[in-house]
C-alpha positions as semicolon CSV with decimal commas, in nm:
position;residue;x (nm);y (nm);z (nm)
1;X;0,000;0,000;0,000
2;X;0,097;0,376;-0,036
3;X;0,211;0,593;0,260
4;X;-0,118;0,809;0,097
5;X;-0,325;0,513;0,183
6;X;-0,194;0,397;0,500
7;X;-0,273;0,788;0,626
8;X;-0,609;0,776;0,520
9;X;-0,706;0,418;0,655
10;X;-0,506;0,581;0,981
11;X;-0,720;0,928;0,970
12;X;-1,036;0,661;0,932
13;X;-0,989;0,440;1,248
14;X;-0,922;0,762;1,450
15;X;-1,258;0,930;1,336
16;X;-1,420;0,599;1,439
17;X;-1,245;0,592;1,730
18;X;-1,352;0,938;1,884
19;X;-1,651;0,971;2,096
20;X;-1,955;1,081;1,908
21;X;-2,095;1,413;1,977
22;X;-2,359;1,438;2,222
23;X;-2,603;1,777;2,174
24;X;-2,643;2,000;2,440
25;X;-2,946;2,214;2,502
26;X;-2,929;2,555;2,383
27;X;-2,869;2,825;2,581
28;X;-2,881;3,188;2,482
29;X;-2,571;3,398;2,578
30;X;-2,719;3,609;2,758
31;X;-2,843;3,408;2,991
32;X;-2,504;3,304;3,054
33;X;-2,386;3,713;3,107
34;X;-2,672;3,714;3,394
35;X;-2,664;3,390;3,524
36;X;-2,451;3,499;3,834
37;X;-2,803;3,734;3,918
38;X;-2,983;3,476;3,900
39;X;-2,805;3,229;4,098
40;X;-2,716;3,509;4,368
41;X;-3,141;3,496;4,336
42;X;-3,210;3,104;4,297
43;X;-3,152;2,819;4,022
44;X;-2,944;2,853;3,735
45;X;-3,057;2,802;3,398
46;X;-2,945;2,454;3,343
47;X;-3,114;2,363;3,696
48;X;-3,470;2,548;3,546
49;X;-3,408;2,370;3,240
50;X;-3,411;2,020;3,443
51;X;-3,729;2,119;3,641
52;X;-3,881;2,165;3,277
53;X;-3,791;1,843;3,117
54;X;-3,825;1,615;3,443
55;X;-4,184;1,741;3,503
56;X;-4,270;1,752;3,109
57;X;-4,044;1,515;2,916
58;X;-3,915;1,567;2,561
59;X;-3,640;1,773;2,456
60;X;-3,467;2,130;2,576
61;X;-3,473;2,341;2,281
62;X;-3,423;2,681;2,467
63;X;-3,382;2,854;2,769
64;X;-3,405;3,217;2,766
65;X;-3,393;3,485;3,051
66;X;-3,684;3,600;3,145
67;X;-3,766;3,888;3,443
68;X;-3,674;3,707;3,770
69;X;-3,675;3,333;3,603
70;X;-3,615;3,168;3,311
71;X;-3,823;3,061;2,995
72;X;-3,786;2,712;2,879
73;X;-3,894;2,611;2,543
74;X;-3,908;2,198;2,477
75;X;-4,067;1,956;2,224
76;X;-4,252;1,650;2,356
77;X;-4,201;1,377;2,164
78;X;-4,557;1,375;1,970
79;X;-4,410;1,723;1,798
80;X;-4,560;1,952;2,011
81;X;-4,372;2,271;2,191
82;X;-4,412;2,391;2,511
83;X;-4,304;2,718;2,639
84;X;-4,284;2,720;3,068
85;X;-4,157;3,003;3,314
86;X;-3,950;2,907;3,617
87;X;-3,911;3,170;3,870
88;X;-3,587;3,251;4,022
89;X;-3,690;3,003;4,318
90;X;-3,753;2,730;4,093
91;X;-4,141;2,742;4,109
92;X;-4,279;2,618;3,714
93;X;-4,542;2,837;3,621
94;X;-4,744;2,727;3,324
């Protein structure tokens, strides 16, 4: 075989190798730039984000500061998205 060969069968096994890519939730930056206020006032935004999905199921799309809380957006798994508020004491509010 080829040194050119050998390098890309390499490069291959490597690729395969690596751990696959797990997606994260998104999370707008500027909930990160105030999430010290709000943990200096309760939960965090990955914290209101758990609330969300352990109470509702499905799937974090988007958390979003809101006021004195957070806004979490997730999909259920029949399609449908839900839009909650979490205070900053972690109460879920619709």
């Amino acid at each position: 075989m080829t040194r050119l060969a050998l390098l890309v069968i390499s490069l291959c096994l490597l690729l395969a190798a690596a751990p696959a890519v797990v997606a994260q939730p998104y999370y707008d930056k500027q909930t990160d730039k105030q999430a010290g206020q709000a943990r200096a006032k309760g939960i965090s935004a990955s914290q209101a984000a758990q609330k969300v999905q352990s109470r509702y199921g499905g799937k974090v799309l988007k958390v979003q500061r809101s006021g004195n809380g957070y806004r979490v957006k997730l999909i259920k798994k029949d399609g449908r998205i839900v839009s909650v508020f979490v205070d900053g004491s972690g109460r879920i509010k619709g």
